[in-house]
N, C-alpha and C positions, 0 to 999 in steps of 0.2 A: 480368320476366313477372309483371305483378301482375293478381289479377283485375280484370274489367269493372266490376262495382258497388264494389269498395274503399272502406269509408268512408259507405256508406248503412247508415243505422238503419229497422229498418222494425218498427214494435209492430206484432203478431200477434193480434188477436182471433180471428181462423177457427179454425175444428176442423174434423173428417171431412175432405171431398176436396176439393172448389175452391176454397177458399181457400189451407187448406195447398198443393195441387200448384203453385200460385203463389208463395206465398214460400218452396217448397223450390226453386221455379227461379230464383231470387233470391238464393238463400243459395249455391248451387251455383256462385255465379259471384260470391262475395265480400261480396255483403249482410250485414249484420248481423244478425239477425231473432230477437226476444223474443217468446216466445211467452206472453201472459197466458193464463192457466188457472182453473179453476173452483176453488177449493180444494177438496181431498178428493176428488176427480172428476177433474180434468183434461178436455180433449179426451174426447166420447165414443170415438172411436177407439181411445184405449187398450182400449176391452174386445173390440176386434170381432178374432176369429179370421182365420187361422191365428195360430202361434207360433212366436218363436224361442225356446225354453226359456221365460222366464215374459214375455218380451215381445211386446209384438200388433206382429209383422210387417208387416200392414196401414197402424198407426200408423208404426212405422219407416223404410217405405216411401214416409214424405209428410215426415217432418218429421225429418229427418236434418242437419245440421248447426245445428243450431237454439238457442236457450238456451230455459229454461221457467221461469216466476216466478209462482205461484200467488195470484189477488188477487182480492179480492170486494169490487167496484164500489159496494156498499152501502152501504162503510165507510168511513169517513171518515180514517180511518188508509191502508189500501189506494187510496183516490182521490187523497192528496196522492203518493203513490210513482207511482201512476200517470200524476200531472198533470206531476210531476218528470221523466219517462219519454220524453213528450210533450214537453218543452222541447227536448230535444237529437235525437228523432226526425225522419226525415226524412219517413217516411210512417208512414199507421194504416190497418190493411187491417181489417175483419169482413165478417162474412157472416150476421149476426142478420135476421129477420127486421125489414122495415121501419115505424120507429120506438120499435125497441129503445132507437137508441145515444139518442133525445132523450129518451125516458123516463129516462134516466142521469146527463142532462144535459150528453150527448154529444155534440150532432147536430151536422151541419157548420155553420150557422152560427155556431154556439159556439164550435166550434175551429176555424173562419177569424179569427173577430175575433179570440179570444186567440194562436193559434200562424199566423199570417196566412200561415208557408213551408211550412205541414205541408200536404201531400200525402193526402187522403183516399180509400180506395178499398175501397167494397162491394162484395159481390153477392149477388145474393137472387134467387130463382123467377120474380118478375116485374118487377123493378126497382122504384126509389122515387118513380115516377111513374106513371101510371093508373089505370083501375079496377081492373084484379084485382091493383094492387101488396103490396097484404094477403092473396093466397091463399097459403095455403101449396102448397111443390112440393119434389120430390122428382126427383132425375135421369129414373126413369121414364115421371111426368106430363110432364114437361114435353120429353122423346122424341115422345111422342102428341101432348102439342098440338103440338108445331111441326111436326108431318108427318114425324121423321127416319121413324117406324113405320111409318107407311101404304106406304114405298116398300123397307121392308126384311121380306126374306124371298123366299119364291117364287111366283109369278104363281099366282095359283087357289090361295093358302092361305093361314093366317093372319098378317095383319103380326108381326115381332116386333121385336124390343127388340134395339139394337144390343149388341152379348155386351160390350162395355168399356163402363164409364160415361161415355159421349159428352156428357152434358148438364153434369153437375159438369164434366170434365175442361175442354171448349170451352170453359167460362165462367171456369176457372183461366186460359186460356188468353188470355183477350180480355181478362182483370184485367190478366193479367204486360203486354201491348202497352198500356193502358192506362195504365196506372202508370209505364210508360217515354216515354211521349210527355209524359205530364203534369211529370215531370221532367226532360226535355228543354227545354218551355215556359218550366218555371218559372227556366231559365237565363235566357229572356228578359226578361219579366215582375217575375222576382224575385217573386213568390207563387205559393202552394197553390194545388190546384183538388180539385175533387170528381171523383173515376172512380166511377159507377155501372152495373154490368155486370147483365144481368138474364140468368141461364139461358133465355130464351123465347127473348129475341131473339136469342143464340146459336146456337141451335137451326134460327129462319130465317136466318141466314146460311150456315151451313153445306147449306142447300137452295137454294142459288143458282141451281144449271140447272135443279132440279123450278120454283119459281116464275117463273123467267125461263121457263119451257117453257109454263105455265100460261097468262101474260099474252101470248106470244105468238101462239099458239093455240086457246086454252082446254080446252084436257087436261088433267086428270088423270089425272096419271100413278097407277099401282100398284106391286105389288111388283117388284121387276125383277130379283129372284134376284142373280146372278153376275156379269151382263153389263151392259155401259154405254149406255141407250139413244140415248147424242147420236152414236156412234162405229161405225160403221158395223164388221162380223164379218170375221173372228174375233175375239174381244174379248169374253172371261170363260173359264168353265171346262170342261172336255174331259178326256177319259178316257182314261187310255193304260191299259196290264196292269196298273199294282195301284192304279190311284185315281187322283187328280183333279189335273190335268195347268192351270195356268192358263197362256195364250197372250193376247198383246196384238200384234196386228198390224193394228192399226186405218187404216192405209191401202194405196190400192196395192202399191207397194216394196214394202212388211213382207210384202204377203198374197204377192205373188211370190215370196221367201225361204223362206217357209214351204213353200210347195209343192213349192220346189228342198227343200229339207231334208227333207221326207218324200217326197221321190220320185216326186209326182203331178203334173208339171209341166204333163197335161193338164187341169188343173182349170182352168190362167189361159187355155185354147181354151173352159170351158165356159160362156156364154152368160148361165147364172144364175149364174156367179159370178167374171162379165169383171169388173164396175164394184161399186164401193160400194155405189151403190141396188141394183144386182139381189142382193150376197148379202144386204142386207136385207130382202128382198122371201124370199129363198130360206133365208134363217136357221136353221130347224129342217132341211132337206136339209143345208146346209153341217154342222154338227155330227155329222152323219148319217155324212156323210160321212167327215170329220177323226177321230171317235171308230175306226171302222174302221182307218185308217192308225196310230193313235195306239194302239190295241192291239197293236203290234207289238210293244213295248219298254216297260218299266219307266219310272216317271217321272223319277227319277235320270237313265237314259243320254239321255234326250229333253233334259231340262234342260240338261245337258251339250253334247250336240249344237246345241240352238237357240244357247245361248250362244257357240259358236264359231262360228255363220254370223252371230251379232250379229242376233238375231229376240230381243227382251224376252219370258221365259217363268221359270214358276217353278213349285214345289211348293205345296203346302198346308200349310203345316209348323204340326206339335202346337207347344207353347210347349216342351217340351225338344228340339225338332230344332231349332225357333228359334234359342235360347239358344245354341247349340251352334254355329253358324254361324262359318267362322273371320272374318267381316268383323265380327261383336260384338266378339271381340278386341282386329283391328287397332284397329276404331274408339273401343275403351276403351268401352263401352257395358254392361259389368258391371264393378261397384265393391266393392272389398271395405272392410266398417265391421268397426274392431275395440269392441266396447261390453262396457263394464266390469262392464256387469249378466250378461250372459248370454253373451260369449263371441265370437269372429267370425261375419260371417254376408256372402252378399251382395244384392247391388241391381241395379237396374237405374241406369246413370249417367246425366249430362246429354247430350242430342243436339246441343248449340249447342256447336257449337268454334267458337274465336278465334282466330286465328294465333296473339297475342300476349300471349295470357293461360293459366293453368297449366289443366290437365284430369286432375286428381290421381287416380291408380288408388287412393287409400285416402281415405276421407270420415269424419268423427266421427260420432258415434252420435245416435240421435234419444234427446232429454233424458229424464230421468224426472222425473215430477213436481216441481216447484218446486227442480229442482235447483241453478239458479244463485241464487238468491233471495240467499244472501249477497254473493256475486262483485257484480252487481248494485246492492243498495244502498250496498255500502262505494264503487262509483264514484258513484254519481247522490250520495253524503255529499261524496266527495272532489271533483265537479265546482262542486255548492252552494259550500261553503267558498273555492272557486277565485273562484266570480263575487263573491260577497262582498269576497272580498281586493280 
């Protein structure tokens, strides 16, 4: 049972979120991952609140099995450790804005010619091609530009902002599949390539049915609350006795089950809500309707009940009924770190199981600053000395 990535080196330039959520999924699955650091600073992340006793949580929660080596790029002492770093690296992840890394004497042509196998991989607000690849962006901005805003909230109020950071995370997200196809390739090939991931266009991929809906027809779409508008009702949220009851029975079959299951079997006689098109047509009645039925009972016994006629339905659940779930258990989906700074604490684990690979209920701690810096250069001394011999 060995991990997936066993044996990859991957240098760490990201800080805050999409960079790190990507090589914490990387590392989670046996990556090696050095985190360069700012000296005396580190990762902004370390100062951003809550806390585990004196450590940022936040931080913890991205970069947990990690090492940390504090270097500053300007010096010429720090650049050969770095360059050293770089030899036996299999990939180089940041997330600087674009044309950092050449100002550095970074940039990927540079370390294509010299490390010709090394694996490059950005990401940045707008990627390292077009015109606005210089603007700066923030998960928020670029929520709004790419439309996820416009279509989230509820019909007749104001767009908001998805409640997780959708724009960071996606782009963590499009890095880690990036980076794995690129070194897939380079089994071909035998060389590097560049991954450039740009939050924007994350942002329109993940609006796949609003644009595909637009070019179809030329809608724009708005906010659409709760409910899915390609998928014909019931299908979003609904009220039983103490709150908000979510129901997905987006076709036929399902809409018949349900009706058996609350006990309205004459709904599938009534006319405006025989077929698909008519509950769409009847959509504010059919809730009208369902909410009525659906105050009978507490959300719990509904849950329950739909579950055993096999109707997809579920609660609203706070993040600690979440948590609480016994399928987070089974599925190993809380990890406990024991960290030497501050004491145990827990996480949230990795979602990708392997048959064949471990999924450890305890993970090492995210580093403190420049912690391995000796571990580190005693090997990059001892591997020099090797190639030399």
């Amino acid at each position: 049972m060995k991990p997936a990535l066993e044996g990859l080196l991957i240098v760490d330039l990201t800080r805050v979120l999409a960079g790190p959520f990507c090589t914490m999924l990387l590392a989670d699955h046996g990556a090696r991952v050095i985190k360069v650091e700012q000296p005396g600073k580190g990762d902004d992340a370390r100062a951003y609140g809550p806390w585990f006793g004196s450590k940022s949580a936040y931080f913890s929660s991205l970069n947990r099995g990690k090492q940390s080596i504090a270097l500053d790029l300007k010096k010429a002492e720090d650049r050969q450790i770095f360059e050293d770093l770089l030899e036996h690296a299999d990939v180089l992840t940041e997330n600087f804005r674009p044309g950092t890394m050449e100002k550095l004497g970074y940039g990927w042509d540079t370390l294509h010619a010299r490390y010709p196998r090394l694996i490059y991989g950005a990401a940045s607000g707008f990627g390292h091609t077009g015109s606005s690849s210089q603007r700066r962006a923030y998960d928020m901005i670029v929520q709004g530009m790419g439309g996820i805003m416009s279509v989230t909230g509820e019909p007749g109020r104001t767009p908001v902002r998805v409640g997780v950071s959708i724009g960071d995370i996606s782009a963590g997200l499009f890095l880690t599949c990036g980076l794995l196809m690129a070194l897939l390739k380079r089994q071909h090939s035998g060389h590097g390539a560049k991954v450039d991931i740009a939050m924007f266009d994350c942002q329109l991929a993940l609006m796949e049915y609003f644009i595909g809906r637009y070019f179809a027809t030329g809608e724009v779409t708005g906010p659409v609350g709760s409910y899915r508008p390609a998928i014909a009702p019931p299908f979003g949220v609904y009220q039983a006795l103490d709150g908000g009851l979510i129901i997905a029975a987006g076709n036929d079959k399902l809409f018949a089950v349900l009706c058996e299951a609350i006990e309205r079997p004459d709904m599938l006689l009534d006319p405006r809500f025989a077929s698909a098109e008519a509950r769409k047509d009847n959509e504010a009645l059919l809730a009208q309707t369902l909410n009525a039925a659906l105050a009978a009972k507490p959300v719990s016994a509904w849950t329950e009940h739909f579950a055993a006629a096999g109707l997809p339905a579920g609660p609203i659940n706070r993040v600690d009924q979440a948590v609480a779930h016994p399928q987070v258990a089974e599925r190993n989906m809380l990890i406990d770190v024991d960290d030497p700074q501050v004491g145990r604490y827990r996480l949230v684990g990795s979602p990708i199981k392997i048959s064949d690979a471990p999924d450890p209920r305890q993970r090492r701690a995210a580093p403190a600053l420049d912690q391995d810096r000796e571990a580190i250069l005693k090997e990059l001394s001892r591997s020099i000395r090797e190639v030399k011999a």
